[in-house]
BALOBA-1460 file (C-alpha; in Angstrom, 3 decimals):
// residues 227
<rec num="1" residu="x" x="31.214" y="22.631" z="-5.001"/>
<rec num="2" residu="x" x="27.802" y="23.072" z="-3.212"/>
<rec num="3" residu="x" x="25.395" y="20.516" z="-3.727"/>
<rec num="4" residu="x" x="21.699" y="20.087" z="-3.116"/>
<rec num="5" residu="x" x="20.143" y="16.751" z="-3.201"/>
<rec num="6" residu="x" x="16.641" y="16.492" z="-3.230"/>
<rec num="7" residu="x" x="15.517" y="13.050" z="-2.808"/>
<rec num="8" residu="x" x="12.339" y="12.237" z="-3.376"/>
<rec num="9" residu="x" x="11.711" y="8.892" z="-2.041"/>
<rec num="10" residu="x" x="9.469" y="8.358" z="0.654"/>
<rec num="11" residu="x" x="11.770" y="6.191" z="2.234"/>
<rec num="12" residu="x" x="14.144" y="8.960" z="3.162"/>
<rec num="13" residu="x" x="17.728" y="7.572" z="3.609"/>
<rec num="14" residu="x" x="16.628" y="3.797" z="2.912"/>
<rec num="15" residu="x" x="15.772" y="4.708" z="-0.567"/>
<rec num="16" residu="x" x="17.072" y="2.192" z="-3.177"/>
<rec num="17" residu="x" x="18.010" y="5.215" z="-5.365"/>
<rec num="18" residu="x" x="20.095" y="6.695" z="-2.591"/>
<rec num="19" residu="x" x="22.565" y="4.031" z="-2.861"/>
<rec num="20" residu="x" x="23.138" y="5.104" z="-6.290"/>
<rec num="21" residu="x" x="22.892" y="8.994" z="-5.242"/>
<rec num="22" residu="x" x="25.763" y="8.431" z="-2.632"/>
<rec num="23" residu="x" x="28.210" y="5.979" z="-5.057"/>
<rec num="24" residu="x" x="27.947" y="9.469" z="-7.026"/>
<rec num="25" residu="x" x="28.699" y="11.942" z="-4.416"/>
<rec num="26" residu="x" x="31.366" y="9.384" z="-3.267"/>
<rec num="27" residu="x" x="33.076" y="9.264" z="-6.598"/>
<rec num="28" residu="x" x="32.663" y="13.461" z="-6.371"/>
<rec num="29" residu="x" x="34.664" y="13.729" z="-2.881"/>
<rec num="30" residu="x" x="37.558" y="11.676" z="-4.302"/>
<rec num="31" residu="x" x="38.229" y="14.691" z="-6.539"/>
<rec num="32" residu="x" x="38.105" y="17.075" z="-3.158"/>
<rec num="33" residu="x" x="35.926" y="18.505" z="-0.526"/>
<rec num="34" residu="x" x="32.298" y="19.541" z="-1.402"/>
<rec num="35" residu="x" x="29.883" y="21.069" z="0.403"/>
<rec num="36" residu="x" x="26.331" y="18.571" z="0.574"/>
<rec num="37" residu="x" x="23.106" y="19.208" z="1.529"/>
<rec num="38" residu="x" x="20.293" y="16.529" z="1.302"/>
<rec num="39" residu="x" x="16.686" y="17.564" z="1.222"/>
<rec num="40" residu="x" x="13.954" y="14.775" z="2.227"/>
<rec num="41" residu="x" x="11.399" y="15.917" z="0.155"/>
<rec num="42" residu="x" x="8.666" y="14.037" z="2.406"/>
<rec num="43" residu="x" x="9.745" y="15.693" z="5.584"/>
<rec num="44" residu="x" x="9.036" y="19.144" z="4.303"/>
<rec num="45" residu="x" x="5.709" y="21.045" z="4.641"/>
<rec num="46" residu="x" x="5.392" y="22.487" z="0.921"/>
<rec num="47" residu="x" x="1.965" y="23.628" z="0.333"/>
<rec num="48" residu="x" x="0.638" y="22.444" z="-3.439"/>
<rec num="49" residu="x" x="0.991" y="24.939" z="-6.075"/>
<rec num="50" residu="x" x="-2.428" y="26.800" z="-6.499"/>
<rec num="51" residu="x" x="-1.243" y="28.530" z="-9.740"/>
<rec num="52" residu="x" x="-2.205" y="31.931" z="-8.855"/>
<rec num="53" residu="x" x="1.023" y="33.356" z="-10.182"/>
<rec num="54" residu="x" x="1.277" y="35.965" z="-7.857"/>
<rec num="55" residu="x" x="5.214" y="34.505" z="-7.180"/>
<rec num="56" residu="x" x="5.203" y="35.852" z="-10.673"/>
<rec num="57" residu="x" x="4.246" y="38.998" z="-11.022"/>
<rec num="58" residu="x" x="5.770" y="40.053" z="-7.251"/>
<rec num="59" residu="x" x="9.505" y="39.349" z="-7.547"/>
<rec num="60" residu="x" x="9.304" y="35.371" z="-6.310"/>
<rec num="61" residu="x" x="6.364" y="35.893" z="-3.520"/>
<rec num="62" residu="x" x="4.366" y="33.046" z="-3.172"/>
<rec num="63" residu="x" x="1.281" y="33.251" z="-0.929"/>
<rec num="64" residu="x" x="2.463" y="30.203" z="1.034"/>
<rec num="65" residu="x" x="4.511" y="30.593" z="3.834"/>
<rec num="66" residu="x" x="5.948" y="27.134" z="4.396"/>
<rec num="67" residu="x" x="9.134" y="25.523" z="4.221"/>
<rec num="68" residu="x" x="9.832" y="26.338" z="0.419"/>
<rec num="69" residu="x" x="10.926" y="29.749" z="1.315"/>
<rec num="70" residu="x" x="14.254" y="28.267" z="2.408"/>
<rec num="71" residu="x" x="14.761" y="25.276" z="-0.292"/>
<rec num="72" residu="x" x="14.400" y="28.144" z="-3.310"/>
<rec num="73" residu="x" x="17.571" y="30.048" z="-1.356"/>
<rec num="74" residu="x" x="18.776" y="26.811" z="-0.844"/>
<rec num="75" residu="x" x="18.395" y="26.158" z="-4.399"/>
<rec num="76" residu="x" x="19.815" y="29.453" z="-5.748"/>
<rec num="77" residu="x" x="23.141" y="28.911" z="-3.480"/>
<rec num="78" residu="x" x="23.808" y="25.799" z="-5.293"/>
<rec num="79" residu="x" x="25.887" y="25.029" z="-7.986"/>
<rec num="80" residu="x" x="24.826" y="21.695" z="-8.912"/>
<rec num="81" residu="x" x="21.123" y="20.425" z="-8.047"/>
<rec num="82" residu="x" x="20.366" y="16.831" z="-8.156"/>
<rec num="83" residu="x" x="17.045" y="14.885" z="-7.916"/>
<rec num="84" residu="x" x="16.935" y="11.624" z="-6.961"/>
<rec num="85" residu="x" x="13.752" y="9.480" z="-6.986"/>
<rec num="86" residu="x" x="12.135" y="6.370" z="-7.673"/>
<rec num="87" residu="x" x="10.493" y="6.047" z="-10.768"/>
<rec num="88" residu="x" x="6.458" y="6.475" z="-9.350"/>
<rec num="89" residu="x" x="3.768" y="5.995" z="-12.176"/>
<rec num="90" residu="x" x="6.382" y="7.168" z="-14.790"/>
<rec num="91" residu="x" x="7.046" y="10.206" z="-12.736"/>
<rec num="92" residu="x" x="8.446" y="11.939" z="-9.502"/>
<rec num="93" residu="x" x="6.762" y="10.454" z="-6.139"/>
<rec num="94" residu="x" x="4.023" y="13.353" z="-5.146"/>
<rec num="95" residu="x" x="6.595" y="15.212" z="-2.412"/>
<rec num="96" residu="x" x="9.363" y="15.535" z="-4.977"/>
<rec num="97" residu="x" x="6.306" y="16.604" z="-7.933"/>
<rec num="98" residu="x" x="4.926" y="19.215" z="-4.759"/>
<rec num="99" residu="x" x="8.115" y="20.359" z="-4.352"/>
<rec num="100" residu="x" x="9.305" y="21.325" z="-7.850"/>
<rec num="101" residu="x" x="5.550" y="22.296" z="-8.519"/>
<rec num="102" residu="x" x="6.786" y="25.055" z="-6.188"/>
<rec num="103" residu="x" x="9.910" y="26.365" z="-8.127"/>
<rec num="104" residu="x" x="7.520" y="28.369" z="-10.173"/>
<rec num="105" residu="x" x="8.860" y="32.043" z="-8.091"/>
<rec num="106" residu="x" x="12.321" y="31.410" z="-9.656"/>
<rec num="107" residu="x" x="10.582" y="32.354" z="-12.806"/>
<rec num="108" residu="x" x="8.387" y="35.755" z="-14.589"/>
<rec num="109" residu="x" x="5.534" y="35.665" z="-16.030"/>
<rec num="110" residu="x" x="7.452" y="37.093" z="-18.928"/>
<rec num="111" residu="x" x="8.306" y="34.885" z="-21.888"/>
<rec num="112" residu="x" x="11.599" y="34.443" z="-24.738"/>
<rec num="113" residu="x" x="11.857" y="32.427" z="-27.550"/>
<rec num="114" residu="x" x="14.512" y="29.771" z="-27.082"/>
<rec num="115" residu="x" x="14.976" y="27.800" z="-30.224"/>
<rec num="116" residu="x" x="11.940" y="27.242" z="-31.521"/>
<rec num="117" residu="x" x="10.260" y="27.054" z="-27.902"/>
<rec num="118" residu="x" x="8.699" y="30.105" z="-25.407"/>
<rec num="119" residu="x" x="10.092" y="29.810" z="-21.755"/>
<rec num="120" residu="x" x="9.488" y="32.136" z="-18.776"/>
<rec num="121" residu="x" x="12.607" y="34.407" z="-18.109"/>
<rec num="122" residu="x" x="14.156" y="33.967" z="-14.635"/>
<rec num="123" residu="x" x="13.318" y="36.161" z="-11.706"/>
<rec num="124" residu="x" x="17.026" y="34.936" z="-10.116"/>
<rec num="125" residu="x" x="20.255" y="34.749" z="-11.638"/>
<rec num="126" residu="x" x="20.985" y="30.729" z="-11.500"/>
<rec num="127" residu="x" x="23.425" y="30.708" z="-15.107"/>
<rec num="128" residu="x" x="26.060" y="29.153" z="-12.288"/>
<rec num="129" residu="x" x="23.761" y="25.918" z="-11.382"/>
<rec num="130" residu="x" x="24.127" y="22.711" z="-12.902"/>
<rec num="131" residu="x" x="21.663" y="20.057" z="-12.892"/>
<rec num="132" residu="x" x="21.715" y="15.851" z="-12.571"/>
<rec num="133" residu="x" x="19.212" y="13.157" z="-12.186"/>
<rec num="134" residu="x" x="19.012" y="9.863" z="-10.657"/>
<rec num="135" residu="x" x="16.536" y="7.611" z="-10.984"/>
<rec num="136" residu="x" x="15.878" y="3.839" z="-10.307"/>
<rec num="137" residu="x" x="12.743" y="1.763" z="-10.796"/>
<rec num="138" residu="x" x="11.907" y="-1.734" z="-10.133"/>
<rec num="139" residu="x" x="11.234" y="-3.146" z="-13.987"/>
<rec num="140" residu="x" x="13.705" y="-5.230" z="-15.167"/>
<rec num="141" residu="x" x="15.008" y="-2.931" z="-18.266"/>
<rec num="142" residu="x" x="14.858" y="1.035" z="-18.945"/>
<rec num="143" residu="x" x="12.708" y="0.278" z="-21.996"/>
<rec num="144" residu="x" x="9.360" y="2.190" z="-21.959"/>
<rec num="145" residu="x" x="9.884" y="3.223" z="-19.033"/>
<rec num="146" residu="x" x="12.226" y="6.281" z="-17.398"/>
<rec num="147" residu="x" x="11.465" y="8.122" z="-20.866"/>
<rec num="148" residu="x" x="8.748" y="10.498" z="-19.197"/>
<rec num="149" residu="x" x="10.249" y="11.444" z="-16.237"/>
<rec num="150" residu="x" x="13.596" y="11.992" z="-18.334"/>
<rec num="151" residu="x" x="11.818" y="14.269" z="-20.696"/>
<rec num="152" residu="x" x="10.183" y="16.767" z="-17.631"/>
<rec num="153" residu="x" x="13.904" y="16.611" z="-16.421"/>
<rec num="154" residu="x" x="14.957" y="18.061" z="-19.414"/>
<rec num="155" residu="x" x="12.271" y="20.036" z="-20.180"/>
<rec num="156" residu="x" x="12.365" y="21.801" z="-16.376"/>
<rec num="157" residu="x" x="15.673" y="22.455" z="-16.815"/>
<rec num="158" residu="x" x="17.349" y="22.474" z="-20.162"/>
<rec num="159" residu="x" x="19.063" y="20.196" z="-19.361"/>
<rec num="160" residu="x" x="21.616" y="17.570" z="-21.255"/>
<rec num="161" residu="x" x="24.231" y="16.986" z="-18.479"/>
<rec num="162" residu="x" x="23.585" y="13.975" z="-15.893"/>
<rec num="163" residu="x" x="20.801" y="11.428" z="-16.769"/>
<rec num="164" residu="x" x="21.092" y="8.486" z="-14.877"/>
<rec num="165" residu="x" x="18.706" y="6.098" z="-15.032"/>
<rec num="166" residu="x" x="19.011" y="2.228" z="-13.319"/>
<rec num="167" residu="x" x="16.238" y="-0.572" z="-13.562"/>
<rec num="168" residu="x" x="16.020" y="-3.151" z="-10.940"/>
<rec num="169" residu="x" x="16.830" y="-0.467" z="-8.235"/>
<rec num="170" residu="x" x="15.261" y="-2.580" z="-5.177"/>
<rec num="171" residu="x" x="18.109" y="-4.978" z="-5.337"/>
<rec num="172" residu="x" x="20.348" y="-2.187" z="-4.078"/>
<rec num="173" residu="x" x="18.615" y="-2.495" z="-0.883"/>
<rec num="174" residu="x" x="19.084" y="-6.621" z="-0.736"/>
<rec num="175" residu="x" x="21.794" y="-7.853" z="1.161"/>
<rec num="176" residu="x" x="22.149" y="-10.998" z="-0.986"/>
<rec num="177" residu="x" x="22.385" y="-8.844" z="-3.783"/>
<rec num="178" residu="x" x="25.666" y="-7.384" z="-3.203"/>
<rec num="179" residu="x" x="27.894" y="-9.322" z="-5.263"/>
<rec num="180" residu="x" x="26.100" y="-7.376" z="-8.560"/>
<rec num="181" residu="x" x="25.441" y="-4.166" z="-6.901"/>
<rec num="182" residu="x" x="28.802" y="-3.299" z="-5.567"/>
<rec num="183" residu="x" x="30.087" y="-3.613" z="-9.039"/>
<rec num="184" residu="x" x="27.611" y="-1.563" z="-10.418"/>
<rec num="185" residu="x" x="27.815" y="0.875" z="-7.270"/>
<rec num="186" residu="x" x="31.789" y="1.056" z="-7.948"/>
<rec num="187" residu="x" x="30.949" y="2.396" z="-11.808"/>
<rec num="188" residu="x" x="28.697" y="5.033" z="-10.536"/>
<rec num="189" residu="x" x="30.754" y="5.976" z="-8.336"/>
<rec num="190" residu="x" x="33.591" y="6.070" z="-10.907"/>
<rec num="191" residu="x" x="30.927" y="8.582" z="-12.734"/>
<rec num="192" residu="x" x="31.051" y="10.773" z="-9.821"/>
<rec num="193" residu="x" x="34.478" y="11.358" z="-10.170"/>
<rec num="194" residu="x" x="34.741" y="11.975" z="-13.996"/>
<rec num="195" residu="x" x="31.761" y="14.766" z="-13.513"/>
<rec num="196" residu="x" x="33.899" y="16.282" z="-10.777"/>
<rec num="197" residu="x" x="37.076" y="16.301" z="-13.031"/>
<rec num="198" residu="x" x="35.366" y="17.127" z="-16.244"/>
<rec num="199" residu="x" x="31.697" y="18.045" z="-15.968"/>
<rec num="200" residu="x" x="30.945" y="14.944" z="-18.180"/>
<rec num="201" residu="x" x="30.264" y="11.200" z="-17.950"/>
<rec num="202" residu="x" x="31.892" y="8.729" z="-20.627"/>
<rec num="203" residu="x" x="28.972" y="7.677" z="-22.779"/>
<rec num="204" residu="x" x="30.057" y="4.343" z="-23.063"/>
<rec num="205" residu="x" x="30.541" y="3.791" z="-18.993"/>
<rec num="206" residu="x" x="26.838" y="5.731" z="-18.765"/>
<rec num="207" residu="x" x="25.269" y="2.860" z="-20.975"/>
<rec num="208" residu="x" x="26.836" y="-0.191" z="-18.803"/>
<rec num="209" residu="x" x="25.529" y="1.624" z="-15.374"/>
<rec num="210" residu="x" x="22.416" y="2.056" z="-17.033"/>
<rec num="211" residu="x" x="21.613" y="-1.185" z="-17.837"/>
<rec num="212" residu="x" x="20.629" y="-4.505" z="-16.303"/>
<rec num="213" residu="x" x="22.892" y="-5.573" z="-13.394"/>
<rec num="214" residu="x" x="21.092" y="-9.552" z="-14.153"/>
<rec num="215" residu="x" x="19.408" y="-11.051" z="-17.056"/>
<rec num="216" residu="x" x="16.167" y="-9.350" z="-17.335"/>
<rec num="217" residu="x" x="14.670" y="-12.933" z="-16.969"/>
<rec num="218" residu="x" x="16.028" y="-13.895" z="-14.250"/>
<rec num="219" residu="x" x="14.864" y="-10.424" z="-12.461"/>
<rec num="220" residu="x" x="11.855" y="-10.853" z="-13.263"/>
<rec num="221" residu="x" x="11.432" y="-14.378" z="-12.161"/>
<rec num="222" residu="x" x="12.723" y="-13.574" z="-8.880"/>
<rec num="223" residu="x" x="10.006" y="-10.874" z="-8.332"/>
<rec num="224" residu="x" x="7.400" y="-13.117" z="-9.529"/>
<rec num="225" residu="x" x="8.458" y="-15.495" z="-7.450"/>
<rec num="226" residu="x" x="7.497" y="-12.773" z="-3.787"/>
<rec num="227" residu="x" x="4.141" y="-12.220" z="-5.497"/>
């Protein structure tokens, strides 16, 4: 499988969410061999969006020439696409938000009723690409908190198929940490490999890595504790 990670995390490869990105892709390669490609969002000149349409109306043009020229083909040779980011104001950090700002050429200006919604028919044939996202933040629970950024996921891209979504992210990046985060790191992982074999997650095993790796209390009083 071909796979396009875009991560959106200013911290590149350091990223706390990356840890949970690659447990996934690790879980993935026990299955067999795939074909990654990881996109720092930050290290890409991609112009913002002016939202002249003319990538619209011109068969995927866009008046920029920068470096999102090559992540759309990238995109469009994919099968599955995953975005992984920290949770920034309730949202994608800016690069990642620039970035799929910028997908707007893989779409017409013409429009279809879906259900009981309008969306823009595709200017590419992308029926074959599948779609995942990770996200951590630094709160101590999910509650109130991923719900926005899980809902432009969805909306962007019809999406129903890989929501993950981990609170107290930064402790992936603590050494002292380990003895929760491995554990937690092993049942992502173990997600990876049931989306390779089946193209699902167990609901039940999606809950447990999506929740608190320590009491919410005790998170929190750590944190507070730095301030």
């Amino acid at each position: 499988m071909k796979i396009l990670v875009l991560n959106g995390s200013p911290k590149r490869e350091k990223s706390d969410v990356m840890h949970i990105t690659n447990a996934f892709l690790d879980g993935m390669r026990e299955t067999g061999a795939h074909d990654v490609k990881i996109i720092n969002a930050i290290d890409k000149h991609i112009e913002y969006c002016t939202g002249c349409f003319a990538c619209m109306h011109n068969g995927g043009a866009c008046i920029h020439d920068d470096d999102m020229r090559g992540i759309l083909r990238d995109i469009l040779d994919s099968e599955l696409l995953i975005l992984s980011f920290p949770l920034y104001c309730y949202g994608m950090p800016a690069p990642l938000k620039a970035l799929i700002d910028r997908i707007l050429p893989l779409s017409s200006m013409a429009m279809e009723k879906v259900g009981d919604r309008y969306e823009h028919v595709g200017q590419a044939d992308f029926s074959r690409l599948r779609y995942a996202m990770i996200c951590g933040c630094g709160f101590p629970n999910s509650k109130h908190n991923f719900e926005p950024a899980v809902a432009q996921f969805k909306l962007l891209f019809h999406s129903d198929e890989v929501v993950i979504t981990v609170p107290e992210s930064p402790m992936f990046s603590e050494p002292t940490a380990l003895p929760v985060t491995e554990p937690r790191l092993a049942l992502v992982k173990q997600a990876g490999r049931q989306f390779a074999e089946s193209g699902s997650i167990d609901g039940t095993l999606l809950d447990e890595i999506c929740s608190p790796m320590i009491p919410e209390e005790v998170y929190a009083a750590i944190v507070n504790s730095g301030v």
